[in-house]
N, C-alpha and C positions, 0 to 999 in steps of 0.2 A: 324358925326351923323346928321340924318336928323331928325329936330324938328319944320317944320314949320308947324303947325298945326294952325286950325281956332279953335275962342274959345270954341265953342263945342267939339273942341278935345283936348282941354285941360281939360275941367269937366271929359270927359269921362277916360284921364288920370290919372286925380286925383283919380278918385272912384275908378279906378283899382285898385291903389297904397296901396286904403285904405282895398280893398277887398282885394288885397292878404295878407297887415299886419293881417288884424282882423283875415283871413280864416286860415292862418298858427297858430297863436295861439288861435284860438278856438278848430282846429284840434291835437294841440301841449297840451293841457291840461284838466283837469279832466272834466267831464261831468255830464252836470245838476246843477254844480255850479249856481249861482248867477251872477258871471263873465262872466262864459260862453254864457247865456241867453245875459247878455248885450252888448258882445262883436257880440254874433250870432246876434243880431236885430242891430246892427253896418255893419255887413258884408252882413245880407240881405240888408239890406238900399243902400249902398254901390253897393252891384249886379244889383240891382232894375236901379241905375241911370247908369251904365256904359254899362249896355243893352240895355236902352232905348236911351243913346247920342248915341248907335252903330249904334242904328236902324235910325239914321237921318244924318251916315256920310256916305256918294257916294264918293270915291275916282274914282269908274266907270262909276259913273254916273248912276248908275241902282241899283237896290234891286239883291243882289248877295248872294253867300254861307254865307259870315261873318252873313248877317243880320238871316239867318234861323238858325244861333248856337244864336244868342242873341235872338230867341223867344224862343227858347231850351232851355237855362237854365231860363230864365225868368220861362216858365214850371214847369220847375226843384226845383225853389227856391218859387217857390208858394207850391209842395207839399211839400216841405222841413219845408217850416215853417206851413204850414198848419196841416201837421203831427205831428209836437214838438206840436200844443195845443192839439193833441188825446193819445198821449204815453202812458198817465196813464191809458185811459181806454182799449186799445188794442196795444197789443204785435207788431204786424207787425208793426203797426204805429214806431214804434220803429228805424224798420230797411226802413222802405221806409225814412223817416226824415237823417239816416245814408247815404241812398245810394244816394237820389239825394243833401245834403251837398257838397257828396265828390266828386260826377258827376260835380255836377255848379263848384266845383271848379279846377277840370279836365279840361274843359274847358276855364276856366280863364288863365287857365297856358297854354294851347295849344295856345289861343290868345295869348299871350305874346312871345312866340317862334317864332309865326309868325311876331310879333313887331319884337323881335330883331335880325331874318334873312333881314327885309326890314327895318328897321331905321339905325343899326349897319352898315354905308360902309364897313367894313373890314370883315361883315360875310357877306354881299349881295355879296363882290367883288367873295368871297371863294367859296357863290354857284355857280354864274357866269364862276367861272372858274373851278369849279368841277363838277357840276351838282346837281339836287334835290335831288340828294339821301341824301343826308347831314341833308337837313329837315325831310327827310322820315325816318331816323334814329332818329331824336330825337324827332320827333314825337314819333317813335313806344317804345323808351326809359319809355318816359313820362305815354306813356300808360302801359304801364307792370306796373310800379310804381304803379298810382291807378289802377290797375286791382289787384293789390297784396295789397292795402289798402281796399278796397271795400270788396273782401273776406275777408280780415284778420279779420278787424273790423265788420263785421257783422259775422263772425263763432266765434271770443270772445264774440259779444252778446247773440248770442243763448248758447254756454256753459255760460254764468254766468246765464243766465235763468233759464236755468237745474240744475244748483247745487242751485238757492235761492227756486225751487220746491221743489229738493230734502231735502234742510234743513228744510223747512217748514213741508213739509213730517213728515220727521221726528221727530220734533221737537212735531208736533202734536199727535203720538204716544206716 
């Protein structure tokens, strides 16, 4: 395993680490908690620093694709939290705060698959000697995944919408 990294790539390590803990159990439990708000302003925080050490490591020596995904979800995680302070006054804010959450951390995990076909020797030797489809595969894995959380979780949003209209509704009758 290759782990020689400059201190910068080790912050940017850690905040990963910490992004993907905080991001899986934010995603993993109830929402609007208390918890959740502090673990989510953990996980912003967290996005925030391991976007910004991306954007200052040149393994090419040039401004390449990586750094245009870590202005992306930088993006991402501005409207994400910028959206959780409007939710109460408007519905959509609801689901744009859902979709670029689960996008920044799409993301997050797609970098990480690219860590561990290039740090892992035994998966780099296996592309090397199989070819890219290997990645290309679980890339497209990864993305079906949140492609299938992104719908799921925002098509529950809008039904529980519609049944708290409808009971309200009714309720007001």
């Amino acid at each position: 395993m290759n782990l020689d990294l400059v201190p910068l790539g080790w912050v940017h390590s850690l905040a990963c680490l910490v992004a993907l803990g905080t991001g899986a159990f934010v995603f993993a439990t109830a929402k609007g908690t208390r918890r959740h708000r502090q673990l989510g302003q953990i996980f912003v925080a967290s996005q925030i620093i391991l976007n910004l050490t991306a954007l200052g490591i040149y393994q090419l020596g040039t401004f390449f694709f990586p750094h245009v995904l870590a202005i992306i979800t930088l993006v991402l995680i501005a409207a994400g939290w910028g959206s959780a302070r409007l939710i109460r006054r408007h519905v959509v804010w609801k689901h744009v705060h859902l979709s670029s959450m689960i996008l920044s951390y799409y993301l997050l995990i797609g970098g990480g698959v690219n860590e561990v076909f290039l740090r892992i020797d035994a998966m780099r030797d296996l592309v090397s000697r199989e070819g890219g489809q290997l990645i290309n595969m679980t890339h497209g894995v990864v993305m079906l995944v949140f492609l299938i959380l992104l719908v799921g979780w925002n098509a529950a949003e809008i039904v529980r919408t519609l049944l708290r209209r409808r009971r309200s509704t009714l309720s007001a009758a």
